[in-house]
C-alpha positions in Angstrom: -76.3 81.5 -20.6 -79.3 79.9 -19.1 -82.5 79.6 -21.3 -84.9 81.1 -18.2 -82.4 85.0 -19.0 -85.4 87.8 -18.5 -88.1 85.9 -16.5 -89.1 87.3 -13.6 -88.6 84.6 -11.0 -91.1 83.4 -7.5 -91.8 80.8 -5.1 -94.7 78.6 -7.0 -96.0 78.0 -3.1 -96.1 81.6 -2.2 -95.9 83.8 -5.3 -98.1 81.7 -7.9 -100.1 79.7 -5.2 -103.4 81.5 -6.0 -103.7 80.7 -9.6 -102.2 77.2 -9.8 -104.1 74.5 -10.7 -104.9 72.0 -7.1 -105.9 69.3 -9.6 -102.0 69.5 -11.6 -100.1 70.3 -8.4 -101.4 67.1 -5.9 -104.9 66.3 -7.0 -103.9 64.0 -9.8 -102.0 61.9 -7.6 -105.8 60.8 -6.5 -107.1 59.5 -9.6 -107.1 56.0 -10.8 -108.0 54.1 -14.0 -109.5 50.7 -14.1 -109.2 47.9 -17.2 -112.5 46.2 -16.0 -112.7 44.4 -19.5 -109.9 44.0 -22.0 -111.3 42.7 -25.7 -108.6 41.6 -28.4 -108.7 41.2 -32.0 -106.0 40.3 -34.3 -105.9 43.7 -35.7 -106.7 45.9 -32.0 -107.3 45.7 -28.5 -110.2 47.9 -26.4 -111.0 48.0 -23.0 -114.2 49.1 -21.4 -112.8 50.9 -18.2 -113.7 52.4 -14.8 -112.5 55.2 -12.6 -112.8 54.1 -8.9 -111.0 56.6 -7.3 -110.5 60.5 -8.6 -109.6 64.0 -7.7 -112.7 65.9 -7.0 -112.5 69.1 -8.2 -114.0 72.7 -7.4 -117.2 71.8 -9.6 -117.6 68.3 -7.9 -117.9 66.7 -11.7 -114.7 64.2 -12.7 -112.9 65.2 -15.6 -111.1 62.4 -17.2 -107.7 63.3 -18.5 -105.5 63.1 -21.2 -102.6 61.8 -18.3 -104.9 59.4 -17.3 -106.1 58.1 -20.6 -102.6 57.5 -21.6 -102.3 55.0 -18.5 -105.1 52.9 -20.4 -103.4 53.6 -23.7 -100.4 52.5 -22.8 -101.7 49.0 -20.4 -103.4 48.4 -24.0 -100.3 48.2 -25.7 -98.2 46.3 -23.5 -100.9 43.4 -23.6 -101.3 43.8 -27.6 -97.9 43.9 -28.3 -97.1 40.8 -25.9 -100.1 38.7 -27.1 -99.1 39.6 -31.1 -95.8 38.5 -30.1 -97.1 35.1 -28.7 -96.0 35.8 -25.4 -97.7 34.7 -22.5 -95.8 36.4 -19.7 -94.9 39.9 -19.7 -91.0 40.4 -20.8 -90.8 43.8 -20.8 -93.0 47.6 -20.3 -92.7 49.1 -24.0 -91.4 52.2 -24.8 -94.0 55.2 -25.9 -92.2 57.1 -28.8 -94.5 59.7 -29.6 -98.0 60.3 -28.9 -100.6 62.5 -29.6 -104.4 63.2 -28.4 -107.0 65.4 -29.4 -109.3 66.2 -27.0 -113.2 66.6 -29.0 -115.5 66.3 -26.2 -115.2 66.0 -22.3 -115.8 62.6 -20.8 -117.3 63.0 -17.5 -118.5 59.5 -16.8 -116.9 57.0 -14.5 -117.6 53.8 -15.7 -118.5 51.8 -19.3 -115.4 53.9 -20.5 -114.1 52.8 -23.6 -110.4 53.0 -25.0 -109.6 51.5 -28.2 -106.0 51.2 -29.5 -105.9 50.2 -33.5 -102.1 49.3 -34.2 -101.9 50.5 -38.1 -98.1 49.7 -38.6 -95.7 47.0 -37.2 -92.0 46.6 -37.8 -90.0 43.8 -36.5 -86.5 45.4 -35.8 -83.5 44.4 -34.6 -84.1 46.7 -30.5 -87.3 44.7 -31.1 -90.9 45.5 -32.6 -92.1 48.8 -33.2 -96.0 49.8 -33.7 -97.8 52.5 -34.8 -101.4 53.1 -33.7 -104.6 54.7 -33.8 -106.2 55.6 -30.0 -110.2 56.4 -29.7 -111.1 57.0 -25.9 -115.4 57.2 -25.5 -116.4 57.0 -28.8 -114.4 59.4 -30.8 -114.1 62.1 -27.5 -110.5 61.9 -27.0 -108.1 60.9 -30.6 -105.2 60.5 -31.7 -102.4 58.3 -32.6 -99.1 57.2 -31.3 -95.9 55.2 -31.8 -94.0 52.4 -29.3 -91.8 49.6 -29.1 -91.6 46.3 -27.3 -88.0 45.3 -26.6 -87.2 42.1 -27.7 -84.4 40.2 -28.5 -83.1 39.2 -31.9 -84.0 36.1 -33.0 
């Protein structure tokens, strides 16, 4: 039958309510990432970023988070992937296959943020070209690698 056979069920508003987290439930809807410089090498792309506008939580000290790193991530590799494409106009978002992040140390700044996308594989296929990357947001505090693909067509 149905995978949830054996929970207990309850209203998240009424039953759970008192040990959700504020921040997961409406509070990230509050935070925003800037690219306030975007540097590109043949082999990368980094971007030293800001946050302008974030949830502030019970302990009045921003938390940047892993959602919100991928939002930098992922501008990153839409530019890279367009630019080592020669394309000077933006034909399509890419699509994130897989990615992972490891989370070393807190970053609790809001501005001279770093985020660092290293692709370490490229394959031209025929749904379009498909990258494999290292991420490093602040220095080494957040890791990790991932995997997309910019749609293109044959040619």
């Amino acid at each position: 039958m149905s995978s949830l056979d054996g929970y207990g069920a309850g209203s998240p508003s009424t039953t759970y309510a008192s040990v959700m987290s504020t921040y997961l439930s409406t509070g990230y809807h509050q935070d925003r990432i800037a690219l306030d410089e975007v540097f590109v090498k043949a082999d990368g792309i980094a971007a030293k970023c800001s946050i302008p506008e974030y949830f502030v939580p019970a302990d009045s000290l921003f938390h940047l988070t892993v959602p919100l790193a991928f939002v930098a991530v992922a501008q990153l590799a839409i530019v890279f992937a367009h630019l080592d494409n020669s394309l000077t106009q933006k034909v399509s978002e890419v699509f994130v296959h897989t990615i992972a992040m490891t989370c070393k140390r807190p970053v609790n700044k809001t501005e001279g943020i770093v985020v660092e996308l290293v692709p370490t594989a490229r394959r031209r296929l025929t749904q379009g070209v498909f990258y494999q990357g290292r991420i490093d947001v602040d220095q080494g505090s957040f890791v990790g690698k991932g995997t997309f693909l910019l749609p293109l067509a044959v040619q």
